[in-house]
Every structure is written in C-alpha cells, then in structure tokens.
NUMAR-748141 format. One line per field, with one value per residue (C-alpha): residue number from 1; x, y, z. Coordinates in Angstrom, 3 decimals. Example, Ala and Ser with C-alpha at 12.3 -4.5 7.8 and 13.67 -1.06 7.14 Angstrom:
BEGIN
pos	1 2 .
X	12.300 13.670 .
Y	-4.500 -1.060 .
Z	7.800 7.140 .
//
This chain:
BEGIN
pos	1 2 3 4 5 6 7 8 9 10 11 12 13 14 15 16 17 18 19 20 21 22 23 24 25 26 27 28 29 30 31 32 33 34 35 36 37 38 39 40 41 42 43 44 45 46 47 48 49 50 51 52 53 54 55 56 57 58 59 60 61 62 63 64 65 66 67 68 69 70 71 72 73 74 75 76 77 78 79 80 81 82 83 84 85 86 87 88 89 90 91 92 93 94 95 96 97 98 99 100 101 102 103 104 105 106 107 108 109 110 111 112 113 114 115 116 117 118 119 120 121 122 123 124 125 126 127 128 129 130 131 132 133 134 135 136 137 138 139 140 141 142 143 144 145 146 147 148 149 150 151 152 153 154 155 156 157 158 159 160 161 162 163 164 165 166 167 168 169 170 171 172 173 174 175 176 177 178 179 180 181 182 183 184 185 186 187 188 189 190 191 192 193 194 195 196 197 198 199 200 201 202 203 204 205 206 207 208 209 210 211 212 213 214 215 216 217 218 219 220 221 222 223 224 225 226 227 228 229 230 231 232 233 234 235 236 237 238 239 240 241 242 243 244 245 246 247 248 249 250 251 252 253 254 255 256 257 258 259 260 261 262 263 264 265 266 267 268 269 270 271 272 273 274 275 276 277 278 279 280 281 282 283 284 285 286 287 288 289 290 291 292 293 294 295 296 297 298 299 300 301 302 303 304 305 306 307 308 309 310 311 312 313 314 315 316 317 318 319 320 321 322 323 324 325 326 327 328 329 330 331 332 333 334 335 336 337 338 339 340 341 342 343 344 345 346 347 348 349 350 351 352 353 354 355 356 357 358 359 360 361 362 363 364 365 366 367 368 369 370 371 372 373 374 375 376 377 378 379 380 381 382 383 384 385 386 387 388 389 390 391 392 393 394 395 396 397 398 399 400 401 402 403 404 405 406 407 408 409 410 411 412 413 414 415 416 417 418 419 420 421 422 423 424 425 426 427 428 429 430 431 432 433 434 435 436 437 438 439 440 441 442 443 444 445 446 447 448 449 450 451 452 453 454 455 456 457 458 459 460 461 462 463 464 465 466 467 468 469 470 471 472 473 .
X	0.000 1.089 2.191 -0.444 -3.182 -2.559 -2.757 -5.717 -6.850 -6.378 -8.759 -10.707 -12.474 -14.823 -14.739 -18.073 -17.179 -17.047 -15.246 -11.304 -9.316 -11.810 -10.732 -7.267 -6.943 -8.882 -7.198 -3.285 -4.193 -6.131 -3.084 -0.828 -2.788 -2.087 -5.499 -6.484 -8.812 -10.610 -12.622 -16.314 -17.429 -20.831 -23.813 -24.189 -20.530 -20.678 -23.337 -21.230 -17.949 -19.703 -21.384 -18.752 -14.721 -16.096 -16.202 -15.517 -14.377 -15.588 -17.459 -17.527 -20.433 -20.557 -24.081 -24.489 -23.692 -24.262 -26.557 -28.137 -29.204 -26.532 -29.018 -29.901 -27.156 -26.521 -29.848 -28.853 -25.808 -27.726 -30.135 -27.157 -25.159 -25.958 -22.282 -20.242 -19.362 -20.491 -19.356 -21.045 -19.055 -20.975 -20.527 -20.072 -23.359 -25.385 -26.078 -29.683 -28.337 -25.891 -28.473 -30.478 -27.954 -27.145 -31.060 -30.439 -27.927 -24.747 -21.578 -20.811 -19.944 -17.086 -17.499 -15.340 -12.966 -11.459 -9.431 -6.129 -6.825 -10.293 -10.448 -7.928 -9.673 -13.222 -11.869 -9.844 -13.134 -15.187 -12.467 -12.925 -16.601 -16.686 -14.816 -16.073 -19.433 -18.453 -16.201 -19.225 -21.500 -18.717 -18.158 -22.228 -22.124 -19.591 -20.313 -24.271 -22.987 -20.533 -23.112 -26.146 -27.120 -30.729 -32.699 -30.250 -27.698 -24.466 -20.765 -18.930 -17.206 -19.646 -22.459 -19.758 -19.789 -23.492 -23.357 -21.255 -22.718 -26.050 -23.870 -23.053 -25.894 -28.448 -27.875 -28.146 -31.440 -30.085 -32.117 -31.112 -31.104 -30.638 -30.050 -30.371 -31.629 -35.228 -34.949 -31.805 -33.073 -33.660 -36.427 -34.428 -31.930 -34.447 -35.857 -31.968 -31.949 -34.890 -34.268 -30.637 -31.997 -32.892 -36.663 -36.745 -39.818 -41.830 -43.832 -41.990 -44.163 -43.504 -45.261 -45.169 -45.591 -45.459 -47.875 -50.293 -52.483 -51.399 -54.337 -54.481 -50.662 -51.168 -53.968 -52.742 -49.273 -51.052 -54.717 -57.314 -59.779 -63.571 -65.543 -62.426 -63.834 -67.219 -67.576 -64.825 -67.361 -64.652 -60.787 -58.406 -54.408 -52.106 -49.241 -46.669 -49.008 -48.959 -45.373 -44.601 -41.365 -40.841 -39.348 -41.042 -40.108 -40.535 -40.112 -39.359 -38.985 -38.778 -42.187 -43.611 -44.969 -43.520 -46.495 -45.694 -41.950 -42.755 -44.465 -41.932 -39.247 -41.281 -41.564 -37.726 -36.947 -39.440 -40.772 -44.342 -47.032 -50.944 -53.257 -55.708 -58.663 -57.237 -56.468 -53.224 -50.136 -49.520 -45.865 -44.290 -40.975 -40.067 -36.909 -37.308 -35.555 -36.371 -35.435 -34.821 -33.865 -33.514 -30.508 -32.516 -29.594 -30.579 -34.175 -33.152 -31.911 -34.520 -36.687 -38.725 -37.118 -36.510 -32.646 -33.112 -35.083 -32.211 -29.424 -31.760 -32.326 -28.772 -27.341 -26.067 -26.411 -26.245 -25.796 -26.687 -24.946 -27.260 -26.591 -24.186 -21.507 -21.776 -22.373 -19.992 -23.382 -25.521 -24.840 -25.896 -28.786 -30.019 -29.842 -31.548 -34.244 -34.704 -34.867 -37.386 -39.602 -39.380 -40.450 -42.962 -44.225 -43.871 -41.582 -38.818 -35.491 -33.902 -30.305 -28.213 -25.845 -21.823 -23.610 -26.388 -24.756 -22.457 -25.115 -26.531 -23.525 -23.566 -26.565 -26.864 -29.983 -32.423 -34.393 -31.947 -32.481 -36.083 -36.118 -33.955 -36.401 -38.876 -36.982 -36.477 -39.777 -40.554 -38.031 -38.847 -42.996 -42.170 -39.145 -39.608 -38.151 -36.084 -34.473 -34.483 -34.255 -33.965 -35.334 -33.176 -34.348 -32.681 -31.110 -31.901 -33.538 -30.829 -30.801 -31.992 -29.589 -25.824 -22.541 -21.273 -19.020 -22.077 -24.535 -21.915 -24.646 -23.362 -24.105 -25.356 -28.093 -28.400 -25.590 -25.034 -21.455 -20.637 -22.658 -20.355 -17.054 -18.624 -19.201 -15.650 -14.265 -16.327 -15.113 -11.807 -11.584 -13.430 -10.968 -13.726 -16.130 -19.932 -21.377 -20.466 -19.389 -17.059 -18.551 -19.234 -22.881 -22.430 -20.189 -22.314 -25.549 -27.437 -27.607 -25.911 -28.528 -29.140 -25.581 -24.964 -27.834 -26.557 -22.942 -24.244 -26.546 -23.391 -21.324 -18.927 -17.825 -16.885 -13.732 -11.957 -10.104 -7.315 -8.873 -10.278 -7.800 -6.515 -10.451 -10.211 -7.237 .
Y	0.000 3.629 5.676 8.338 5.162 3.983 7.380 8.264 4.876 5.832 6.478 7.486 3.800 3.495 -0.362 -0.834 -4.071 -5.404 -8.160 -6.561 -9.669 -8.685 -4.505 -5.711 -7.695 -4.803 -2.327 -3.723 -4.472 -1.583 0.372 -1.290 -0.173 2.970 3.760 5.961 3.521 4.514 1.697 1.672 -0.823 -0.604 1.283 4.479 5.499 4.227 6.475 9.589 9.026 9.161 12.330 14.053 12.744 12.659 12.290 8.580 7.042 3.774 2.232 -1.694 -2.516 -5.488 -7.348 -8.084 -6.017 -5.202 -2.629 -2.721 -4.527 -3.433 -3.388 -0.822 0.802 0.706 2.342 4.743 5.465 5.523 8.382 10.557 9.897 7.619 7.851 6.779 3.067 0.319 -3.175 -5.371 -7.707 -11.168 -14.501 -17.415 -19.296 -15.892 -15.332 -14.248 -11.473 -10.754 -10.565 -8.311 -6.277 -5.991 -4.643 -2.061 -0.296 -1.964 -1.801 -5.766 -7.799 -9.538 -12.954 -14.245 -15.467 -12.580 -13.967 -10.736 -10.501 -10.269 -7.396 -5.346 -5.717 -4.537 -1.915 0.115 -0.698 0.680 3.844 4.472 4.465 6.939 9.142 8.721 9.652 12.480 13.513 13.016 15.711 17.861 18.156 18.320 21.125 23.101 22.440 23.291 26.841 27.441 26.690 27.226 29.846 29.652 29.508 31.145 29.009 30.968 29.901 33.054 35.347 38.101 35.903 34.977 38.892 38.799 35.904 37.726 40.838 39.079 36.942 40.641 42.568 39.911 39.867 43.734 46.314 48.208 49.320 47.078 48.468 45.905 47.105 44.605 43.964 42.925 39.081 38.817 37.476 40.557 39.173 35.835 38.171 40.026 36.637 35.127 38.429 37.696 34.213 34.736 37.394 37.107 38.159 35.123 33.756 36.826 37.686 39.013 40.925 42.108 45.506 44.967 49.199 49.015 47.001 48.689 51.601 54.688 55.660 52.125 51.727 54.139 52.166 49.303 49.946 52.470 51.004 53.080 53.770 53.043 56.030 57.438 57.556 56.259 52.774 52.310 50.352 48.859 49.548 47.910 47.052 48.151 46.072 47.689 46.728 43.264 42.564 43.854 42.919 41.209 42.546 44.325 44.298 47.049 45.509 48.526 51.357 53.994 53.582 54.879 58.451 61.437 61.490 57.274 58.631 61.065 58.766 56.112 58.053 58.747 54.678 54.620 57.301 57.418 53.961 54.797 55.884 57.222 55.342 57.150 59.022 57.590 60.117 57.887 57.232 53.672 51.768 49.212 47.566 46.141 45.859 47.350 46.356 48.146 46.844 48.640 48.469 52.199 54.421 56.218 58.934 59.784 59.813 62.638 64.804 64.890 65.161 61.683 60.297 62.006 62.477 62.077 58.696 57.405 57.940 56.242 52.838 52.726 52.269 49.268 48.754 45.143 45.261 42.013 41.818 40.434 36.857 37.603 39.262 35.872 33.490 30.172 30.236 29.445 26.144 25.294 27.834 26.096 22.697 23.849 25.129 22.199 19.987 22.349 22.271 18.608 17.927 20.322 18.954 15.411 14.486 12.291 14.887 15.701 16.841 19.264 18.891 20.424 22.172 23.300 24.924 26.814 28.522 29.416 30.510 32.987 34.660 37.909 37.611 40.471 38.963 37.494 34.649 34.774 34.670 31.506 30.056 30.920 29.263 25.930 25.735 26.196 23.380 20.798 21.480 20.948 17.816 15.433 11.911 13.300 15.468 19.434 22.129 25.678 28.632 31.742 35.189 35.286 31.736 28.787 26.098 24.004 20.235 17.569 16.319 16.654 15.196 12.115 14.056 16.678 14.183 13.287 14.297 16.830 15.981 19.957 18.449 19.770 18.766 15.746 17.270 15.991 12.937 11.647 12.964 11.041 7.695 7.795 8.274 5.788 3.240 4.251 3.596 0.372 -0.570 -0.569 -3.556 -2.448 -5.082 -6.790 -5.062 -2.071 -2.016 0.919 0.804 0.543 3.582 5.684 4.636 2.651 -0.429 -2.057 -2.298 1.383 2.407 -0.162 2.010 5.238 4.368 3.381 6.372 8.292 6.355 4.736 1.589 -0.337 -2.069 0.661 0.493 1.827 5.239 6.235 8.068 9.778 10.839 12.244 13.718 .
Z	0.000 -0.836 1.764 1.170 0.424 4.083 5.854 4.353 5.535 9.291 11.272 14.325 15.739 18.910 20.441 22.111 24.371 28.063 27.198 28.372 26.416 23.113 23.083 24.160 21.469 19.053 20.196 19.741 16.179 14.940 17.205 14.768 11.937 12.938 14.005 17.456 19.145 22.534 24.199 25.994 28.478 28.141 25.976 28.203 27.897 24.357 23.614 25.814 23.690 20.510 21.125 22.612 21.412 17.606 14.411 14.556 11.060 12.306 15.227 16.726 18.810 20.386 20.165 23.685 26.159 29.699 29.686 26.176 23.150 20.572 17.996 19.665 20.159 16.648 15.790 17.756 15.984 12.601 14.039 14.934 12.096 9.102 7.790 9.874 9.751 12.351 12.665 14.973 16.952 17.377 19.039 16.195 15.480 15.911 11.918 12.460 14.868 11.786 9.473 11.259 11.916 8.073 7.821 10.189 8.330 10.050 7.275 8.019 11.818 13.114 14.418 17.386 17.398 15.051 12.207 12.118 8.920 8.357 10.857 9.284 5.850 7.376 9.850 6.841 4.031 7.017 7.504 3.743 3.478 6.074 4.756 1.248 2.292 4.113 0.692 -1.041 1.105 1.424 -2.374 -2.948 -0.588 -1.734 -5.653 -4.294 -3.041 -6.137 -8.908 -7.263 -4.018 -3.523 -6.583 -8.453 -11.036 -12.027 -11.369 -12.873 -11.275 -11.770 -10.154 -7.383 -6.617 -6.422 -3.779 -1.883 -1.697 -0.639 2.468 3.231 3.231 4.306 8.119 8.479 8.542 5.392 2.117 -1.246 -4.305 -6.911 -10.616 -14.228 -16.981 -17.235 -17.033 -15.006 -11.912 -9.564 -7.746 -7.065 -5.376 -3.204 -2.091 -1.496 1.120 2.710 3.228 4.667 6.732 10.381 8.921 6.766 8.681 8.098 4.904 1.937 0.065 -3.608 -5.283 -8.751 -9.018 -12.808 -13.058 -10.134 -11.898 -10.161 -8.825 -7.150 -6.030 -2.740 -1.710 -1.833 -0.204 2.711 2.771 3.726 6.565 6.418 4.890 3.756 -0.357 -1.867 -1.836 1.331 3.434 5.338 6.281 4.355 5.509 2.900 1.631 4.055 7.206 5.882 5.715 9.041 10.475 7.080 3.552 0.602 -3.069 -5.204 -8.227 -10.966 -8.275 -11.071 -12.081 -8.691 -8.502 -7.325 -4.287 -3.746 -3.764 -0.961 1.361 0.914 1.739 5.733 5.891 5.592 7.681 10.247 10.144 9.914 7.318 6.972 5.772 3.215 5.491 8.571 11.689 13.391 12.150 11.886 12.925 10.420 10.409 7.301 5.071 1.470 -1.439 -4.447 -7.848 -11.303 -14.679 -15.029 -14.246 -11.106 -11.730 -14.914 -13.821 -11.287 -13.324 -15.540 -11.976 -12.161 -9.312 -5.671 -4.857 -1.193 -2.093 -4.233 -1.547 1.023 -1.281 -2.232 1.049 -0.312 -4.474 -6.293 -9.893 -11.838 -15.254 -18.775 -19.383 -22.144 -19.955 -18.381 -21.479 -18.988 -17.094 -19.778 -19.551 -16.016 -16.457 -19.674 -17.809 -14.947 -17.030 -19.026 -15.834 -14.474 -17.674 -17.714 -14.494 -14.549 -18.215 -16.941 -19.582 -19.593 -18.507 -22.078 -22.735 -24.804 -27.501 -27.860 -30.547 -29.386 -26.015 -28.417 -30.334 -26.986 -25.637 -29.015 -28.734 -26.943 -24.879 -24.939 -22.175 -20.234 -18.098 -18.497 -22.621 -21.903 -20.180 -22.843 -25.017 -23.593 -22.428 -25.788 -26.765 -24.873 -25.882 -29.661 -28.847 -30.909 -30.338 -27.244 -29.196 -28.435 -30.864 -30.052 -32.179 -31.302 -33.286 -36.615 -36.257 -38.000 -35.237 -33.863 -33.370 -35.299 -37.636 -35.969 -36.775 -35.048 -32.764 -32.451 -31.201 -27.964 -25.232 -22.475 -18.714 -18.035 -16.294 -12.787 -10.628 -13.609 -13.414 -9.793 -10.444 -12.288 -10.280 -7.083 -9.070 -11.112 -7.453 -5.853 -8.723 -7.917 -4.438 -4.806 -8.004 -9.997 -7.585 -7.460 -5.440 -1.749 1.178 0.696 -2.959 -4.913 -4.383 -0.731 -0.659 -2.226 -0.056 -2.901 -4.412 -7.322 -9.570 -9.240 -9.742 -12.610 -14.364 -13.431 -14.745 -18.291 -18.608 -17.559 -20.287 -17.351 -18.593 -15.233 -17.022 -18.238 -14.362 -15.161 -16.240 -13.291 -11.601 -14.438 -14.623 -11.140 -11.370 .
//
C-alpha cells in the first residue's frame, strides 16, 4: 500500500465491548494499523464518547452487552449519524443477529474469534466508506454553493460577486437596491436576502408598481380607513401593514410616482405611514428592497425620481450583469431550465448537444435569463423523439440532424457534473467492484442495480479500471 493510500486509511475507531481480552486484542491491532482507538465498556458510555470525542471514522459494537441490546445501540448510531461506519461484533453461530444487523444499516460484523486478517480488511473498508461519504457531502455542498445559491444558477465570477454581496448585506437592517436587466433574476436576489436574513420567517411581500395603476398603487401599499372615499365600506391594511417585520419588493422602483416617492421616503426614515382618510399614524418595520432596470440617476436629473429617495435605497447597491456578460453560465442555467420544464411537463429529462450549447452561448440575450427560459420551455414542448431544438431570433432552429461528434450528449443536467465525479471516485476507491461489502454501491448509499444504471446512462464503462484516476485527477 502507498504511503499516502494507508494514511488516508487511518482512522478514528470506537470499540463498544465489556469483554477486556476482546478490546485488548482490538485495540493492539487496529493500534498497529495505525489507528487511534478509545474503548467503551458498556452502551451508556458508548453512547457519551460518541457524542462528545467525535467524528468517529468507524465504530464496533458489540451485540451483547451489559446494559443494552446493541441493535440498539446501533440504531442509535444511525439516528445521529448515518455515515459513519459500524461493525457489529458477534458470538459465532449468531447469523440471524448478523443478518439483522445488516437490515439495520450496520456496514458488516465480526465474528469471534477474530481472524487478524479479516479485521484489518473490514476496519480500513469501514475507515474508507466513512470518509467517502463524508467527501461526497462535502463536495455536494460546496459544488451546491458554487453553482447554485438559492434559486439562483451561475458559477462566474460576476455571479460569485453577487453571492457575496447578498452573504453581506443579508444579516443587516439596510435598504437594497438591486439594478439589471429585465430578465436577469432581480427578484431571485431580493428573495436570497430575505431568506438569509434574520426576517426570513416573516412575509416578503412584492409591489409589482409598474404594473399597479397609479391611482391604485397608494392604496394598496397604505390602505385606507372606512368612509375614507365612496364605496370604502370597510378599512383595508395596505401592503406595508402586511409585511410587518418582514421585507417588501418594489419591483421597478422607477415607475412609482412622485407622491408614492414622498411617502416612501417617511416609511424609511421614520418607520411609519398614513393610511388614506385615517387620523393615526400607523408603525411598520419592514426591510425594502427596491429593484430597477432604469438608471434612477438619470431619472433625477430629468426630476422623475426624488434624490433624497435614491441615496436612502442605495445604502447598499447590487448590480446584476445580462446573461451575455456571463455566457460560462448558460450552460448550467439552460440545464436547470430544461430539468425544471421537464419535471414540470412530466416528460422524460432531455439533454443538450456540444452544438447546441455553443449557439446558446452565441446569442446575446435580450431577455436574459427569463427569454432563456422561454426558449427551452418552448423546446422541450415541440421535442420530438427526445431530441431538443432551439429557435433563437434570426437563427436557423438548432438540433436535429448533428454530426457524429455533435450528437456526444453533455451531462449539463443539474448537478449531472458531480454525479459523475462522485461515481468515477467511488469506482476508484473500490478498483472498480460495485457489489459486496465495501462495494461501490455501498459507498455511495445505494444499491448495485441502481448504480450499474446510473454508470451506463453516464457512459462509465466499469472495465476501463485503469482510467479512473486519471479521470479524477
């Protein structure tokens, strides 16, 4: 074994045993391994050292002890942390105990007496497993947060920015003033804010004010008191009343009137507005985010938009570039969308060609993310025999017939990218063996019928052994 193959093989192993000449005898041989073993006596201190000297790469439980069933104590285990490896350690002749133990989730048992060998093979499959798994979550995790934060799909560096400006501003009280392109994904940003935010279990209420009527838009945001017009048999609670301690949206700020403008700028300041015909002042707390696809500079100058407004929304601005300033996200936004359309279609999921990412990479995107989404939609309605083909404004429609090297299908399919770096790896610590304890399958928490089927939609051909870590590398 490589000298880096059997240090990554250490690890961290609990013995769960009364039986002193059993953990003597574990211990000096897992010791040799170069393992740190601690021993428990019984369940309760088991059950003490696992929770508080962790992680634990591995874990042996013996199936009777003392104070507990250790079936039991290996459910236990499975609540509190389904990754981490257990062995049980069994009396020869008790096979159903095995067995059951098997069912429960245990990785495999020991029988007494403990062949050297045997245990050395199990403890370091067990060791890897562990950490595998944990690998595995790690890597979905992180590759989660790079490609995807919230709802929103982008790995460049200009959506990087974004993510980082939201971790920043999300936690505070200020005003958000997010600028883009129609079709960019402004709202999504609002909502990542809200969500991040300490007021993420409050309502978060969006004003669509370009789409509000003026002469309806103050109503609706300020309500009104009973009696205060004809026909206002009742009160009615604005918007602002409604998202109390929560966030509001307004979506296209630089449609709202100069009197809108006015009153907004008192809920910012002073935290409190009039309802229309009422006598009282009314309190609200609420976070506002206002959104635009207008330069709200310009729009002062030419006196549509108040100055003293503007400087109180842009305590802290967030500019979203078009999609094609950021054409290496089109991939994983085109995926997403056509997983999304799929699903919601009920469709089987369809993928993209080499070709047919480039000419999406080329075009230019009027409508941003939101005309891309048009346009798969679109796709997958009119697919015909599984295949997709786009039509982009003043391009021919793409797909169909392709080249041999044109029809290779792309794995742009949400997350198909890491898929297929945890199975390659799996394979590779395994060398390449799907089935039986320490398998593939087992590795990656499924079973070998389900990976064999994964690997051949993901064009992994299980021989080619040798590959593998020049695949990972």
């Amino acid at each position: 074994m490589a000298p880096e193959t059997a240090a990554a093989a250490r690890g961290r192993i609990l013995i769960v045993d009364d039986e002193p000449v059993v953990t003597d005898v574990l211990g000096t041989l897992l010791r040799k391994e170069g393992h740190d073993v601690l021993v428990a006596p019984d369940a309760a201190m088991g059950r003490g050292m696992f929770e508080t000297r962790g992680p634990w790469d591995a874990v042996l439980v013996d199936v009777m002890l003392p104070d507990a069933n250790g079936l039991d104590v290996l459910r236990w285990i499975r609540e509190r942390d389904p990754d981490t490896a257990v062995l049980m350690i069994t009396a020869f002749g008790t096979v159903e105990s095995a067995v059951t133990a098997m069912k429960l989730g245990a990785f495999h048992y020991l029988t007494k007496p403990f062949k050297n060998e045997e245990v050395r093979l199990l403890v370091a499959q067990a060791v890897r497993t562990t950490r595998l798994r944990t690998e595995n979550k790690d890597l979905k995790r992180e590759l989660e947060q790079r490609y995807r934060y919230e709802k929103i799909v982008g790995k460049s560096r200009a959506m990087q920015e974004v993510y980082r400006f939201i971790d920043q501003v999300a936690q505070s009280r200020a005003t958000v003033l997010i600028n883009g392109e129609s079709g960019t994904g402004k709202e999504l940003v609002a909502h990542a804010i809200h969500r991040r935010s300490p007021r993420a279990d409050e309502p978060f209420v969006i004003v669509n004010s370009h789409s509000i009527p003026t002469e309806l838009l103050e109503d609706n945001l300020f309500g009104h008191s009973r009696g205060a017009f004809t026909g206002a048999n009742a009160s009615k609670i604005g918007l602002l009343e409604v998202a109390d301690r929560g966030t509001v949206l307004f979506d296209e700020i630089s449609t709202v009137t100069p009197e809108v403008q006015t009153k907004l700028l008192r809920v910012i300041q002073d935290k409190e507005f009039l309802p229309l015909g009422a006598l009282e002042n009314k309190l609200v707390d609420v976070r506002i985010i206002a959104a635009t696809n207008e330069d709200l500079r310009q729009l002062i100058q030419v006196g549509r938009f108040r100055e003293d407004l503007y400087y109180r929304l842009n305590v802290f601005p967030i500019a979203i570039a078009p999609l094609r300033d950021r054409t290496e996200d089109i991939p994983a936004l085109a995926a997403d969308c056509i997983d999304n359309s799929c699903r919601r279609l009920g469709v089987p999921i369809l993928t993209l060609t080499r070709s047919q990412v480039a000419s999406l990479q080329s075009y230019d995107w009027p409508g941003n993310v939101r005309e891309l989404q048009n346009v798969i939609e679109r796709a997958v309605i009119t697919a015909r025999s599984g295949t997709l083909r786009f039509e982009l404004p003043g391009r021919r429609p793409t797909g169909g017939s392709t080249s041999k090297r044109e029809e290779k299908i792309l794995t742009y399919a949400h997350l198909k990218n890491i898929e297929r770096e945890n199975l390659v790896l799996a394979l590779h610590q395994t060398n390449g063996r799907i089935s039986g304890p320490g398998g593939a399958a087992e590795l990656l928490g499924t079973n070998a019928s389900t990976l064999r089927s994964r690997l051949k939609a993901m064009g992994i051909e299980t021989e080619r052994r040798t590959s593998y870590t020049q695949e990972i590398s």
